[in-house]
N, C-alpha and C positions, 0 to 999 in steps of 0.2 A: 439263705442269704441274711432276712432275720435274725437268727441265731449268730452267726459271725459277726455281722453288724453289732448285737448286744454283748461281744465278749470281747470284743474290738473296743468297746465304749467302758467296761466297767473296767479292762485289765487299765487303760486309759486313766481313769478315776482314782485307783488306787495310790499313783503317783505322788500326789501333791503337789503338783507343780506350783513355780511360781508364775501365776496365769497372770498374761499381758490381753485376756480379752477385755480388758474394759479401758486398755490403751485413749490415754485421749486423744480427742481429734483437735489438736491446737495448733494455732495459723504458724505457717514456716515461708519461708522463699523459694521458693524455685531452685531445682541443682543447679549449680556453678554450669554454665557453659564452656566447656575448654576445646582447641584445636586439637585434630586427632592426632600431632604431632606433639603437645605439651608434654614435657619430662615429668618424673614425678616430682621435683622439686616444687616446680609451678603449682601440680595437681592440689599440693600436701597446701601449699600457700591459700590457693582458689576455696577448698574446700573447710580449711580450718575457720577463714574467714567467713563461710555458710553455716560452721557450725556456732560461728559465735552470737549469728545475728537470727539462730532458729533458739539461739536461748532468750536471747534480749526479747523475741515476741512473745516467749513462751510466760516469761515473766510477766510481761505487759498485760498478756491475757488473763492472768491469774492461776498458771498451771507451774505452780512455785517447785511442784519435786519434779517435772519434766526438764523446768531450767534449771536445778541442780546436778541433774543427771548429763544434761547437756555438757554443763561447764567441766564436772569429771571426765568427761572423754574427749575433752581437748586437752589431756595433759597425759603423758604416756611416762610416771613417774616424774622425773624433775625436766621432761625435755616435753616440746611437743608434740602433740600425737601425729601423725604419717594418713592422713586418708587418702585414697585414691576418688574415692568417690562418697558423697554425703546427702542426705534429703531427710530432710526433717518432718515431713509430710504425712499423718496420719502416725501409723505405726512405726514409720519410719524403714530407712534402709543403710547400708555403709560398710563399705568396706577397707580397713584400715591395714595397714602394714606395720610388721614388728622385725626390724633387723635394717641391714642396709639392703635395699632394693639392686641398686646398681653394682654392689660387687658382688651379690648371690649368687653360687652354681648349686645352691642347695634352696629347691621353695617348698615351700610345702603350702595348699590353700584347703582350711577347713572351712566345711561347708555346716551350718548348724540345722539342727531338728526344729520341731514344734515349740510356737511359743518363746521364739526370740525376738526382740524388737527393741527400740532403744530403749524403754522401760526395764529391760533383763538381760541390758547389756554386757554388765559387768561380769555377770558369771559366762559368756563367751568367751570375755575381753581374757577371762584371767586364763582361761584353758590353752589360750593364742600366745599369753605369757611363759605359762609352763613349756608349753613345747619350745618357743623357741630357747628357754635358757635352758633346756636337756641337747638340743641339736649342738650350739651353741658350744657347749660343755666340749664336744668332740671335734666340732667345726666352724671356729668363727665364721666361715661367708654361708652363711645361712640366714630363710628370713622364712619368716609365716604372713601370708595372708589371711585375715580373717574376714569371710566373704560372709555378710548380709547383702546379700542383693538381693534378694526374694522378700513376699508379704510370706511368713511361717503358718502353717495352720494351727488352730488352738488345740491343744494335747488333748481337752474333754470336747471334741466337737467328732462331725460326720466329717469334714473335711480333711480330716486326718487320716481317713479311713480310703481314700482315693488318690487318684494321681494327679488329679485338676490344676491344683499349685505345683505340682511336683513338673508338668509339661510345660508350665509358666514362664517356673525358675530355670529349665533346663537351657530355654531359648535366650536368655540372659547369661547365664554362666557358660557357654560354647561361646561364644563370641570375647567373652571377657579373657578367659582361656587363649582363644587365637592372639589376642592383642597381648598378652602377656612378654612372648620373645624383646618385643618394642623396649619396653620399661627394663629387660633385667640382661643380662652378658649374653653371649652368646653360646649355645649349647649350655644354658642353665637345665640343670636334670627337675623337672616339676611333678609333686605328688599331691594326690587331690584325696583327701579325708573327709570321711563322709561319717556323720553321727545321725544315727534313725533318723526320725523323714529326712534329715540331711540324705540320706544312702539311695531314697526312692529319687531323687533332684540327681543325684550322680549318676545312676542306671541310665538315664532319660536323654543325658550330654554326651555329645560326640567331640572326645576328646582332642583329638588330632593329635599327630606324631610328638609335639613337644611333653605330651603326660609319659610318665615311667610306669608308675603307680598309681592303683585306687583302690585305698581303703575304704570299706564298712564295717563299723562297729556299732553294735546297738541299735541294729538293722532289724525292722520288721517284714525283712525283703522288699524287691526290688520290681513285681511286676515282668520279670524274667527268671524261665525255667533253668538257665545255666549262665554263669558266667560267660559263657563263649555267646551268649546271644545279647550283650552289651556292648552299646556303641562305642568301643574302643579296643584299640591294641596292646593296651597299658595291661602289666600284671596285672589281674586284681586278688585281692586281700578283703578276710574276713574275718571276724575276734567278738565273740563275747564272753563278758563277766560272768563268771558263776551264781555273781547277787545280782544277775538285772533281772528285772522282771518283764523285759521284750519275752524272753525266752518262753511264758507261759500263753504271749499271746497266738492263736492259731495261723499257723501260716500257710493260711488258703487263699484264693481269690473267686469269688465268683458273683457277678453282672456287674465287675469295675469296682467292689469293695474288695477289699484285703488285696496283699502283694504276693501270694501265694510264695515259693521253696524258702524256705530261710537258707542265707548267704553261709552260714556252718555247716549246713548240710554236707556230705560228700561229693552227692549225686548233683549239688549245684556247682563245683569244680572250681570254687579259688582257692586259694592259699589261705589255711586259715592259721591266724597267729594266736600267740598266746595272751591272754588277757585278764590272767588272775581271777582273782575273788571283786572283778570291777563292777559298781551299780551302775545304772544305767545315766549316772550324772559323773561319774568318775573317772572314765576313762583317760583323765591329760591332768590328772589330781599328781603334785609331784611326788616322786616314788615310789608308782604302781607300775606294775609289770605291762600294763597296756600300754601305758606312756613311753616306757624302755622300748615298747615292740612298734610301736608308731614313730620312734626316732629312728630306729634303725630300717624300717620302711622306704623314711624320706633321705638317710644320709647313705642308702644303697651299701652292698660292697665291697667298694671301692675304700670307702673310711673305715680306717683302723680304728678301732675305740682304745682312747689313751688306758693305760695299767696305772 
């Protein structure tokens, strides 16, 4: 377990990420309370205005790039941005939406990895962009969700190495999922994208009939020996990059460290799609073959891809 432990931490290392553990803890308000019947218009309303007043403290305190990072994510290019849900609280959480919510029959909700948090927002923010202007491309009623609902764990920490966040965030994203039908048309078809420790939070969620699909990509596994032993009915889908470097980390478990089968496996039984020459930060980079193979994922089918 040792040994796993330390190769789990250096493959880890290598990375470089851009690490949000020294996240400030800077004063914010409380989430918006909304009625569980509020539209998203309301929500988009309730929570922009939480996000504007998680900058004004942040500033006040003296945490001058937290509040310029705030003010960038209230603006989603020249419109303003769509959250569903916003806290500004520590590390922070949020979940915002890209596209129209209410005529979507196409969602797609990315779930992100280690070491996302509203300090390393942007490079989510912008993956949730690519995808929806690839989907987009083939079918305007399309929208992505980009779910931060979860504390991420730190990419060089032991917590990444377990499933303790992973069983956190799971009890959070089921429920979000259920309430989903509410907000968007009726028989909207919903695919749930899962990026490494994103994939371990997905394994964990019991989807219920409204998911179609569930992608892992850039999965250090899941904590389950086969796809058929995941809480769901949803296809699932698997894809790694030839340059990620998941791939060298060991995929074993043992006494609750590591996620033991990698989801490419055979003998773990999804669908594994194609995903180029993708690093392990690339995957929804515009025009890589990952992002080609994650649009046609979520637009099932049924959609012809225009000539």
């Amino acid at each position: 377990m040792r040994r796993t432990l330390l190769a789990g931490l250096v493959a880890a290392a290598v990375v470089v990420p851009v690490s949000a553990a020294a996240s400030p803890r800077v004063p914010a308000p409380a989430p918006a309370v909304l009625a569980g019947s509020a539209g998203p218009q309301e929500r988009y309303a309730a929570n922009l205005a939480n996000l504007a007043e998680s900058a004004r403290m942040a500033e006040e305190a003296g945490r001058s790039e937290r509040a310029a990072k705030l003010r960038e994510m209230a603006r989603d290019g020249a419109a303003e941005a769509r959250f569903l849900s916003f806290d500004g609280r520590g590390r922070g959480r949020a979940i915002e939406v890209f596209g129209d919510l209410g005529t979507a029959d196409r969602i797609a909700v990315l779930v992100p990895g280690s070491d996302t948090t509203l300090d390393t927002y942007r490079r989510f923010r912008d993956g949730a962009l690519s995808l929806q202007r690839r989907l987009t491309r083939e079918h305007p009623r399309s929208a992505v969700i980009a779910w931060l609902g979860y504390d991420t764990p730190g990419t060089v920490s032991t917590t990444v190495l377990t499933a303790d966040r992973a069983d956190r965030a799971a009890a959070e994203l089921g429920p979000f999922l259920a309430g989903l039908p509410a907000l968007a048309p009726a028989g909207a078809r919903v695919s749930l994208l899962c990026h490494s420790y994103g994939s371990v939070v997905c394994a964990r969620t019991a989807t219920g009939p409204g998911v179609t699909d569930v992608a892992l990509f850039g999965s250090p596994g899941t904590g389950a020996d086969s796809a058929a032993g995941l809480p769901t009915r949803a296809r699932v889908w698997a894809g790694r990059g030839s340059e990620d470097w998941i791939g060298g980390v060991p995929h074993v478990r043992l006494g609750g460290v590591g996620f033991g089968t990698d989801p490419v496996d055979p003998a773990f039984g999804a669908r594994v799609f194609a995903a180029g020459t993708a690093g392990h930060s690339d995957y929804l980079k515009p025009g890589t073959t990952s992002l080609d193979s994650l649009a046609r994922i979520v637009l099932g089918p049924e959609v012809v891809p225009h000539v």
